[in-house]
C-alpha angles and dihedrals in degrees: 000000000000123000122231128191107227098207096053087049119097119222099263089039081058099050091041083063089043100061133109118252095230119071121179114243135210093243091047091055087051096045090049100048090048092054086046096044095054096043083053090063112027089040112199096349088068090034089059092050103053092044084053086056111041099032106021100247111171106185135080090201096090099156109089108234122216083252088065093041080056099042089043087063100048089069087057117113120226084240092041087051093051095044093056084047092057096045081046099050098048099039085052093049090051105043092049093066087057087058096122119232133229113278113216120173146149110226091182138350105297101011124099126188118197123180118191143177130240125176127253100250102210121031138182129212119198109200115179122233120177123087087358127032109205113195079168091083100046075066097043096052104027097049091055088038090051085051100052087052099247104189086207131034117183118189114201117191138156128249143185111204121011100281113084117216109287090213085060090056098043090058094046090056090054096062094040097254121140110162103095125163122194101219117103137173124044088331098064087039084061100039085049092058111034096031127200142244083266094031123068107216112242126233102228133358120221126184141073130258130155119294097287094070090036094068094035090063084051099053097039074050103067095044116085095206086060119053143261137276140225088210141310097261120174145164113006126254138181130195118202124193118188139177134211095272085062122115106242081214092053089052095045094058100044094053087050092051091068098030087066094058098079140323091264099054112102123204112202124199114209100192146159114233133012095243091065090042077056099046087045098054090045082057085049092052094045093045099038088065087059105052116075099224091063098131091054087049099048086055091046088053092063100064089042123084140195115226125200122218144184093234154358095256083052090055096047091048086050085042082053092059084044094057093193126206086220122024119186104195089197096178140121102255106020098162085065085072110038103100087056095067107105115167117010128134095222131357128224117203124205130333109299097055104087124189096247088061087069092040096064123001122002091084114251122111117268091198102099147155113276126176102046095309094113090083094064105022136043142226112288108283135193079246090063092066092059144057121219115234110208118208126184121194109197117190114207090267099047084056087055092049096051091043112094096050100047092042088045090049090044092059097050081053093049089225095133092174097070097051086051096065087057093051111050086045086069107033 
């Protein structure tokens, strides 16, 4: 990691260190639609095919059976069980306060405005399954998804072989889901979306992946006859700003923890000083040798940086520009500088909350905007999950109350018709 001094960058120099280490090309974009256009209309024969060929899967039975759900359990640990309970326990806790309540209210007399919730029907949740599996997110997106009351709940993941990760169906299980494909990447993007004479299409699909499937979720996106998405999240990313009171350990690990999630991930130090930046990257050299994914994390670390800054307000407002999916404010007094965090995915307050916390068991979501997102989306809700229905009940003189100014507007949109409606209705 190389360390920058922020007061001797330009602007531009700034935002060229800033930027993302994936960029989408041309030819991606063209790989991807084609995969998508040809699962669109061969379904999950194409689908198959193209999951035999990018991730080794050497089955045609894709739907996971209540044999595999029993077998999958039976390679869970007692601690392990107790470990996926307890992150259980605390995301569902946490998720059932966002349920959103009834609005009722009268905007006039007469007039009475009502906005309800009711649940997506039919859901899809991407887990990614190639260098890491991640059964964390089966918990982070079907337990929200449970809570809104989503009818169906679909869960697409890759898989080499013919066995899918236990720890995957375990979790499932755990959330009372029990529809699982085992067809990841763009491909189970596609066959989420367009469905298939055995394969129900789903409604909206929710969860992360590289940036194929990230752009796979954008393109079936912007076709109406595919689905929605929560966001086009992709590769994960962590900014750290730490003041001189910050445990060089601490940083170190934190920066690792995200280095070691894929090659395209980028870690990013806001300090003080460039003795601490020194004393950081040593920890780095001495950590990186005792994590097994060292080699995925050394080539993280070169698209990441350490910036040097007068002082902790100057590294939130460069933190700002950042827009982070996840933000640890490690410093002293860190409620001092809330209110100045504008755009970040997930905070982390203080020393001792490391981002992994977040990742697996403290409560919050850890799907959450990349790439920038994070100024205009937030973090995956129960909400999310939903789509509010408004109502409105007029009485006759609430009509007559509201008249004069919808038959007025009508007419400066020449649109007679409306105001007519109001009329005869009072004649």
């Amino acid at each position: 990691m190389k360390i920058y001094e922020l007061n001797k960058l330009t602007s531009k120099k700034l935002n060229d260190l800033l930027k993302r280490p994936v960029a989408e090309s041309l030819d991606t974009f063209d790989r991807v639609n084609s995969i998508i256009k040809k699962i669109k209309c061969g379904g999950l024969k194409e689908a198959i095919n193209y999951a035999r060929d990018f991730d080794g899967l050497s089955t045609n039975k894709i739907f996971v059976e209540k044999m595999e759900f029993a077998d999958a359990e039976k390679h869970i640990t007692a601690a392990e069980r107790r470990a996926f309970q307890t992150a259980f326990n605390n995301i569902y806790k946490f998720h059932l306060a966002q349920l959103p309540k009834e609005l009722k209210i009268s905007t006039m007399p007469g007039v009475t405005c009502i906005r309800k919730f009711k649940p997506i029907s039919d859901v899809g949740l991407y887990i990614p399954g190639g260098s890491a599996v991640l059964p964390s997110t089966v918990l982070m997106l079907g337990i929200p998804a449970k809570i809104a009351g989503c009818e169906r709940i679909v869960i697409s993941t890759p898989v080499k072989g013919n066995e899918i990760n236990p720890y995957i169906l375990y979790a499932a299980n755990l959330c009372g889901i029990n529809e699982v494909i085992k067809i990841g990447g763009v491909q189970g993007i596609a066959l989420m979306a367009y469905g298939d004479k055995k394969f129900n299409k789903v409604n909206k699909i929710f969860g992360p992946g590289n940036k194929y499937v990230t752009l796979a979720k954008k393109i079936v996106n912007l076709d109406f006859e595919g689905a929605s998405i929560d966001m086009a999240a992709g590769p994960s990313e962590v900014l750290v700003i730490a003041d001189e009171y910050a445990n060089p350990c601490f940083v170190a690990s934190d920066l690792l923890s995200q280095a070691e999630h894929g090659e395209e991930s980028q870690v990013i130090l806001v300090c003080l000083d460039r003795n601490f930046a020194k004393k950081v990257k040593v920890e780095i050299a001495n950590q990186i040798s005792l994590i097994e994914r060292n080699e995925i994390a050394v080539k993280s670390l070169k698209n990441s940086r350490i910036f040097i800054v007068e002082n902790i307000p100057q590294a939130i407002e460069m933190s700002n520009i950042y827009a982070p999916e996840h933000l640890i404010l490690n410093v002293k007094n860190y409620n001092n500088f809330i209110r100045q965090i504008k755009n970040a995915g997930s905070v982390f307050l203080g020393e001792y909350s490391p981002e992994s916390a977040g990742d697996y068991a403290s409560g919050t979501n850890h799907s959450l905007p990349t790439n920038g997102l994070a100024k205009t989306f937030g973090g995956v809700t129960v909400e999310m999950f939903m789509k509010s229905i408004s109502y409105q009940k007029l009485t006759r003189q609430g009509l007559k109350n509201i008249s004069e100014a919808v038959v007025t507007l009508a007419n400066v949109e020449k649109l007679q018709a409306h105001a007519n409606a109001v009329k005869v209705r009072l004649k």
